[in-house]
N, C-alpha and C positions, 0 to 999 in steps of 0.2 A: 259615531259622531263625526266621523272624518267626512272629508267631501269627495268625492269623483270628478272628473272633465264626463263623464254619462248623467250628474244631477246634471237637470238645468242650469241655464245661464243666472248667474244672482243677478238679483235688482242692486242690492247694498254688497260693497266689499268694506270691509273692518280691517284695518293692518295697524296688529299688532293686540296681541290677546292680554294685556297689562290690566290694570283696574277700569281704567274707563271704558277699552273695546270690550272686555267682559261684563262692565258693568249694561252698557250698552245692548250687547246680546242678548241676556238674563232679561233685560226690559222688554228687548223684541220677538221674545218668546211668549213673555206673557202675554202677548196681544192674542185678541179671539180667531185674528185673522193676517196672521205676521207676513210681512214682505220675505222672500226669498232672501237670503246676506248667506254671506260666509265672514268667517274672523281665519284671516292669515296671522300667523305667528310662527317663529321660527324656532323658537325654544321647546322641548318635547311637555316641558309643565306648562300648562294654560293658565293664568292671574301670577305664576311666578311664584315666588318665596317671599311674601310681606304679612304686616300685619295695619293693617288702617284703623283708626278712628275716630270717634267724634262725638260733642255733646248732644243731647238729647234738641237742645235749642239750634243747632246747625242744621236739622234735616226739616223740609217743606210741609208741612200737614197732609199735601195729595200724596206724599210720595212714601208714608209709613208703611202701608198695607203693601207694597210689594219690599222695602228695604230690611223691615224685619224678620224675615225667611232667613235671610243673606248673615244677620249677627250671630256669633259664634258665642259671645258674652257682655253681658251686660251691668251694671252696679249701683247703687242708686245715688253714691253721693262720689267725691272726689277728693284731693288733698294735694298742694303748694305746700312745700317747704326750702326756706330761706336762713340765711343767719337772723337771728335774735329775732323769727317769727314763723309758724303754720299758719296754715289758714285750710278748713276745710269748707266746701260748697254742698247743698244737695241741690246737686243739677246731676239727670243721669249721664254715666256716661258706658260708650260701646266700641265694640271691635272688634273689625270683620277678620277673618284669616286665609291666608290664600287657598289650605288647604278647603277650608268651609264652605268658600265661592266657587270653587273649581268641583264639590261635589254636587254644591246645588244648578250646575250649569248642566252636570252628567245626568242628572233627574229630572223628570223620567227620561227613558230613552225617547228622543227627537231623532226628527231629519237629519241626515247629515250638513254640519255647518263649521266646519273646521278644517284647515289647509296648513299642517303645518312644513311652512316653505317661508323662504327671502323674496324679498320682492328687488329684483335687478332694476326695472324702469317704469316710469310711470307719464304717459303721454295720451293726454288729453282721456277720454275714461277706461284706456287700454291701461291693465297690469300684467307686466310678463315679470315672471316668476325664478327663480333658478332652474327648476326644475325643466324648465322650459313650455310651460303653463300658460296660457294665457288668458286673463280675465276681460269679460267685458262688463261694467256695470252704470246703472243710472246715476250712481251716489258712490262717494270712496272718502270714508269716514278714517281722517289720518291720525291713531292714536299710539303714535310710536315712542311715547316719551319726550325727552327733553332735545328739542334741537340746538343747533350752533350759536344760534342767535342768543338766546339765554343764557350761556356761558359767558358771553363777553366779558358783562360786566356785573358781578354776581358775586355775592358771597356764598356760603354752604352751611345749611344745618350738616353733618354726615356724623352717622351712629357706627354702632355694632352691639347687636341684640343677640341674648343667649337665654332662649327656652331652655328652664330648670326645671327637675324634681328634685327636690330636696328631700334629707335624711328625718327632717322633723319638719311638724308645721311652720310656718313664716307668720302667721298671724294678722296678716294684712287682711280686712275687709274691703277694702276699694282701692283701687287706683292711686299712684302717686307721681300724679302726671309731671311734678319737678321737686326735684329732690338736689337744691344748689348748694346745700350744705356739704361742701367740697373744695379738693383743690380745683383753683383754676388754672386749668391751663393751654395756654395759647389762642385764649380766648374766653367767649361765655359757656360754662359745660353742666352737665345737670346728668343727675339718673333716672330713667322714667320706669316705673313699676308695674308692673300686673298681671295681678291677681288668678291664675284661672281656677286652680283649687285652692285646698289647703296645704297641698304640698307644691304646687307645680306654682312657676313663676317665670316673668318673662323680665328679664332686666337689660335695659339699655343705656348705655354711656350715649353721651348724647354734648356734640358740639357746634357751637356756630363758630364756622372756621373759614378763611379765606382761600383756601385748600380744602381742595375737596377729594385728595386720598383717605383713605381708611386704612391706618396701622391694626391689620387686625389681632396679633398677638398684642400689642401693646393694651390695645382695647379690653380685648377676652383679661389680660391677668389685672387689669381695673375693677374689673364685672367681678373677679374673683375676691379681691381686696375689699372691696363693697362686700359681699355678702359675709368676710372674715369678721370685719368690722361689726355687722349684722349679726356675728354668729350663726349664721346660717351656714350649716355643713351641706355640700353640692353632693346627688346620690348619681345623679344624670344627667346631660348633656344634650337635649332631643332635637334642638333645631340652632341655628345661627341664623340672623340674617346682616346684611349689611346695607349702608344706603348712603347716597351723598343728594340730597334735594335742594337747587337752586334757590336763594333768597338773592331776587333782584333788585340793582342800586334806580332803575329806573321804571317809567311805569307801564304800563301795555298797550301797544299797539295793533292792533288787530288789523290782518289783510283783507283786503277787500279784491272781487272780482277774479276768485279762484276757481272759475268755472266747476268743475263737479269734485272738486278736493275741498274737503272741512276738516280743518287739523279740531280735535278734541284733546281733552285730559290736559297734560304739562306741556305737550306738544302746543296746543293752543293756547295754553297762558292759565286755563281754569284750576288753578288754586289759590291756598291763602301766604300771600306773598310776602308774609313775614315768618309764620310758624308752619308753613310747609303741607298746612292738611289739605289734601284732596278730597278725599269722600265725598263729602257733602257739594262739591262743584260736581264732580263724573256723578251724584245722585242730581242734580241739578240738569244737565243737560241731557241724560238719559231720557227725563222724563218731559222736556221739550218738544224733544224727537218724536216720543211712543205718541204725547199729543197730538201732533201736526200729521203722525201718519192715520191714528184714529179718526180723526174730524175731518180730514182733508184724502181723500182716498186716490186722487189726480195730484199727490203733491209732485211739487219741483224743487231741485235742489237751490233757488231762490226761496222756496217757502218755507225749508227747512232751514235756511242760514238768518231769515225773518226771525224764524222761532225763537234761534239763540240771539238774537242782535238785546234782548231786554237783560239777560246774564252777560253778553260782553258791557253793556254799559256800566252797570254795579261793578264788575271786575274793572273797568277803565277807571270807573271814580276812588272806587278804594285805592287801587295802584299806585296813584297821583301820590296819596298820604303815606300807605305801607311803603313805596320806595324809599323815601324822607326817612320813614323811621330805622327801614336798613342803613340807608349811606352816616346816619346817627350813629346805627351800633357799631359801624364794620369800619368805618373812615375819624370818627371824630374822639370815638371812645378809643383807649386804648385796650390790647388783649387784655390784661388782666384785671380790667376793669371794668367789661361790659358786663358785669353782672348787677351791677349796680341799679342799672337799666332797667333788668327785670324783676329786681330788690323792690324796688319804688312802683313797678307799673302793680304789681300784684296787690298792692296794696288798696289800689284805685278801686272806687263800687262794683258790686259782681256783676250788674247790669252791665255797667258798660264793658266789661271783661269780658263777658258771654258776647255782647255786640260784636266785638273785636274779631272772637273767633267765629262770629257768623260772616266776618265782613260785611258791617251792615253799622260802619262808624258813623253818628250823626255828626255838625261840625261844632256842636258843644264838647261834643266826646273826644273832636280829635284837639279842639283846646284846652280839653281839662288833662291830655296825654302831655300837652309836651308845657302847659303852664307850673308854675312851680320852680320849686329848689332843680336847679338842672342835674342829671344825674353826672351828666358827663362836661368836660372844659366848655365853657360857653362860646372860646372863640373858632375852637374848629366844629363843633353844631352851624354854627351860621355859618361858617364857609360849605359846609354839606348840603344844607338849607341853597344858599346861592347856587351850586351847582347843579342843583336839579331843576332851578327854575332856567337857568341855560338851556339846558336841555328840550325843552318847552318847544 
């Protein structure tokens, strides 16, 4: 799978082999007739160490037939738990794994398409490499993660997840995507569960925090205290992961006139700018792409940047709202208090709950979100409110 300076010259270079340049790839393989690419990455694991996922209602109709290969597990209904309320959904839900995507990327054996190397510079469609490498390509697809710009001003979902076997069954049939019945602290926090047998589980401590380190001993003896609590005796220990993903106070601006560079994935802006999921965005632009290269065989990196202009505007109009609703939780709430927030939104119609996580808010839904009993002080909400309309 690796690439040579003897393959040909790529048409597409990929930097950075994370979920969306993989997701990416996997698309541009399925094609009958796929452009030459390489995916640089500099890590020796390809998709990393995560685990993604998403409801059944977040993915495209065109896009099942190639995204379902890709799911490691699947469930058919889900469950929110709150003080003084459950609530369970049947809406499916799923989740991809890195090890899952990185074997169905190795299948079958392909061309070689893989560089793993740093990329030192990048000047007009030249990429020189560490190695001392140098790439030339038509297109340079930038999926490197979260840039500088997104930090500025930004709160943090940031976890720490511990794939279990357990000594007995756990008994859980689905998913228990928030599990708030907890301490809070320093912040909004929650346990997210699942399921992959009957012994095996993946539990993650899980905060919206203004800091975005991860204490990961403190984390791990939570996850442990959680499953004591449970009664769940731990037999093994099989994976860790850890993560800190930006929730932005403002909304997205998208560059324009980047000659043959297109940032994708977080690096571009394409996720859900409150509760953090990707997927369904990196399945979104993937399949953009694989479009515009199928129907268009002379494309240009103006035709492919067309393609996505109809997903950056959905992501610009949600933005506008999801930033609102962060600078609410992260600014106006205070820490031990923003749970409140999600005490009350869960309660809201599944309809528009599912909307929410599709990004796909109508503007009855984003006034039925914030009308009501306020969760949080009503006078620092309008000064949050006022500030992002500064911003403007």
């Amino acid at each position: 799978m690796s690439w040579t300076q003897k393959n040909d010259s790529p048409v597409i270079v990929i930097l950075g082999g994370g979920l969306s340049g993989s997701l990416l790839a996997y698309r541009i393989l399925e094609l009958q007739n796929p452009p030459k690419f390489v995916v640089v990455e500099p890590q020796e694991n390809l998709c990393g160490n995560h685990t993604w996922s998403f409801h059944s209602s977040d993915i495209p109709t065109d896009s099942w037939e190639w995204v379902r290969p890709l799911i490691f597990r699947s469930w058919e209904q889900q469950e929110v738990r709150f003080q003084g309320y459950t609530r369970d959904w049947k809406q499916g839900y799923h989740s991809v794994t890195s090890s899952h995507l990185r074997k169905k990327l190795q299948e079958p054996v392909r061309e070689p398409w893989l560089i793993h190397d740093e990329v030192v510079s990048f000047q007009s469609n030249q990429i020189e490499l560490k190695s001392g490498l140098k790439l030339n390509a038509k297109v340079v697809f930038d999926a490197r993660g979260m840039d500088s710009s997104l930090s500025i001003q930004c709160g943090y979902q940031k976890f720490l997840g511990l794939d279990l076997q357990l000594e007995k069954p756990h008994g859980l049939s689905h998913p228990v995507i928030m599990d708030a019945v907890c301490e809070q602290k320093r912040g909004y926090r929650f346990f997210y569960l699942l399921p992959w047998s009957s012994h095996d589980l993946l539990i993650e401590d899980t905060r919206y925090s203004t800091e975005p380190e991860v204490d990961v001993i403190e984390f791990e003896n939570e996850i442990r205290a959680y499953c004591k609590r449970a009664h769940w005796k731990i037999h093994q220990i099989h994976r860790k992961e850890k993560g800190s993903l930006p929730i932005p106070y403002y909304k997205k601006k998208f560059s324009k006139n980047l000659q043959s560079l297109i940032p994708i994935g977080v690096r571009g802006g394409y996720f859900h700018w409150t509760t953090g999921y990707s997927f369904p965005y990196a399945v979104q632009v993937a399949q953009a792409l694989a479009c515009e290269f199928i129907e268009n065989p002379s494309w240009t990196v103006q035709s492919l940047q067309d393609r996505l202009k109809p997903i950056q505007r959905s992501v610009y109009k949600q933005s506008r709202f999801l930033a609102l609703l962060n600078r609410m939780l992260f600014l106006a709430a205070p820490a031990t208090e923003r749970w409140k927030i999600f005490h009350r939104f869960y309660q809201l119609p599944e309809d528009l709950i599912f909307r929410f996580y599709q990004g796909n808010l109508k503007l009855k839904d984003q006034a039925r979100i914030l009308i009501g009993k306020p969760p949080v002080p009503i006078g620092p909400a309008l000064l949050s409110a006022f500030t992002v309309i500064q911003k403007k």
